[in-house]
Residue, then its C-alpha position, 0 to 999 in steps of 0.5 A: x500500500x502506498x504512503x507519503x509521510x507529512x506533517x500537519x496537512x490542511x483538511x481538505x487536502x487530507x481529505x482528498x488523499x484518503x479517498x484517492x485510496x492511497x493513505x498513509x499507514x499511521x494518523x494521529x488526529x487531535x484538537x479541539x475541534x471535533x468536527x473535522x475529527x469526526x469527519x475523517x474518521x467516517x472517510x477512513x471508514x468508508x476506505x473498507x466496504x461495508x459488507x468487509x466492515x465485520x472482519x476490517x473494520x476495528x473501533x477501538x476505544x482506547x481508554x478501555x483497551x491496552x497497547x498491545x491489544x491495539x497492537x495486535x489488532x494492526x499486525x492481524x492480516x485482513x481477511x480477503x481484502x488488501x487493507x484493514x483500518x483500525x480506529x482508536x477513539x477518545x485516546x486522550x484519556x489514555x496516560x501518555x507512558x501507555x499511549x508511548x507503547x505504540x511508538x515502536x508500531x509506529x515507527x515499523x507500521x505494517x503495509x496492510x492497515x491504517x492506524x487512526x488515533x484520536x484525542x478529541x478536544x486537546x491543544x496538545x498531543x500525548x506521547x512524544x515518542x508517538x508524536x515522534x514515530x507518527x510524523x516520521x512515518x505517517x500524518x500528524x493532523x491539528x483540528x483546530x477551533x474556527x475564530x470569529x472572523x474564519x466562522x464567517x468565511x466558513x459559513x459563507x463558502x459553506x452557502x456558496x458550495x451548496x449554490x446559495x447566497x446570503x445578505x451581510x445581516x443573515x450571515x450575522x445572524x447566522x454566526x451570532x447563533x451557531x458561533x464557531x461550532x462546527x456541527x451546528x453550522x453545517x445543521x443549520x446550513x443543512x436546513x436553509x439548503x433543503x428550505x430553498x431552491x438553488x441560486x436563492x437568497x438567504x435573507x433575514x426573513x429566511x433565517x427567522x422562518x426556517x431557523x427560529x432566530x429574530x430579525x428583529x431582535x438579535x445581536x446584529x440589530x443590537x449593534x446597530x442600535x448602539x452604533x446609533x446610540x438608539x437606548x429604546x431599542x437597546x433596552x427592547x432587544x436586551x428584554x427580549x433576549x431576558x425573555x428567551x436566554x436559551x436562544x440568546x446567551x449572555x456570552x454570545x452576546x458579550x462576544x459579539x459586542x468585544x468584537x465590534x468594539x475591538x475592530x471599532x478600536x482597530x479601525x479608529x487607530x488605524x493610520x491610513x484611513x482609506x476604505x481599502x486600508x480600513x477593510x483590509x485591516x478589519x478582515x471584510x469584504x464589503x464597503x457596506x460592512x464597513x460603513x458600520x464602523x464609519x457610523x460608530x466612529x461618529x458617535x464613539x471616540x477612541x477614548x469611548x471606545x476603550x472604557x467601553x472595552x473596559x466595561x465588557x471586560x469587567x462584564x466578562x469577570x462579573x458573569x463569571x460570579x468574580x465581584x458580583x451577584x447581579x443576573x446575567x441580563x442584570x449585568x448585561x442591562x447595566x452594561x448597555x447602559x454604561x456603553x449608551x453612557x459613556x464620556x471618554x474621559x481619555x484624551x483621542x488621538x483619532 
């Protein structure tokens, strides 16, 4: 069985190498982000058919089983088959000393299986000596959290894929709600392909009809609404989401705030303020999407700004019961409250 060593390669190329039927004999995948993990262990899956799966196909859970079981289960000869894939699941809870025992499989892998090893949800590897082993012989793979600014681009080359297109306010509204969580996404999207033709248009109205997200009442329109330092409609949409908090998270909503205001922070102590500069500085695409900004600058000075910072990282500490005893959307009243109010008692420079 063919294979080429390499170290950290991109998801889709990883992709792409499994299913040409050339994979390397030995992978160890991790992160935080179980997704991908999950999703390349169906693609090694379907490297052996389903009716050899009962003789070819090993699921082992590794916290349960030793090294050497593993071991001896790799060095089996597959039964009336070229290939035998061997899947150990959940090996970060398995010690490092023992998960260091299947170094020496791996550094003489055997031709006729494909050794997978996950450890979901972890930054780090276990076991050097395996780290070692792996990378010299087979596919050492990080699945990494998606940040902000990727979810978005994520879920727009998502829609794109599946022949739709979205307005800048229903990608907001879809990356408030679904965050940077994977699984959530590709449902969510899921649901919008099966609702619309191909060639449609995902707006606000499509999103709160098919997913149940308001277009009126979100974080996006809570943006818009202190950009324009609009108090009514601040205190409207922040009741509305005290009256629904398993749909609207404090968390989320103090994310998106850090957000806007940290790339309002950008955008006002960036040198050059040329449209292409801003935008390119902000990570957008559009001039609409940066006229937000340009509107918030009216209103907040760079000194603002940064009490306002200030204020949702003391909002941040607070939730966390460090300081205060106040509800969660007490705690996001007051900060509203202190962002429609702010002086900016710093001297700006913008």
């Amino acid at each position: 069985m063919a294979s080429t060593a390499t170290s950290q390669p991109d998801y889709s190329a990883l992709v792409k190498t499994i299913q040409s039927g050339k994979p390397a004999p030995v992978y160890l995948l991790y992160g935080e982000e179980g997704y991908f993990i999950d999703c390349l262990v169906k693609e090694f899956e379907n490297l052996i058919p389903e009716a050899d799966r009962d003789f070819n196909l090993y699921n082992i859970y590794g916290p349960e089983s030793s090294s050497q079981e593993i071991i001896e289960a790799c060095r089996r000869y597959p039964i009336m088959s070229d290939r035998q894939v061997v899947i150990v699941r959940e090996a970060q809870a398995v010690n490092a000393n023992e998960i260091n025992k299947l170094a020496p499989y791996a550094g003489r892998p055997t031709d006729t299986t494909v050794l997978v090893i996950t450890m979901r949800g972890t930054r780090e590897t276990k076991g050097k000596d395996l780290v070692a082993a792996v990378k010299k012989n087979g596919v050492l793979f990080e699945s990494k959290k998606l940040n902000d600014r990727e979810s978005a681009s994520y879920i727009t080359q998502m829609i794109k894929a599946k022949q739709l297109h979205i307005e800048a306010k229903g990608l907001s509204m879809l990356r408030d709600y679904v965050g940077n969580d994977l699984s959530r996404i590709h449902n969510e999207v899921d649901k919008l392909t099966v609702a619309l033709p191909a060639g449609a248009t995902i707006t606000p109205e499509v999103i709160e009809k098919n997913i149940g997200i308001s277009k009126d009442y979100n974080n996006f329109e809570l943006i818009d609404a202190l950009v324009e330092r609009d108090v009514a409609k601040s205190l409207n949409i922040i009741s509305f989401f005290a009256a629904d908090p398993k749909n609207n998270p404090t968390t989320v909503t103090v994310s998106a705030l850090f957000n806007f205001f940290a790339n309002l922070m950008i955008f006002q102590f960036n040198p050059d303020k040329s449209a292409d500069s801003q935008k390119r500085a902000l990570g957008l695409k559009s001039d609409w999407q940066l006229k937000k900004y340009v509107a918030a600058a009216r209103n907040y000075n760079a000194s603002m700004t940064i009490e306002i910072i200030s204020a949702l990282r003391e909002m941040d500490t607070k939730s966390k019961g460090i300081g205060s005893r106040m509800g969660q959307y007490d705690l996001l009243r007051d900060l509203i409250f202190r962002i429609l109010s702010v002086r900016g008692t710093l001297t700006s420079h913008v």
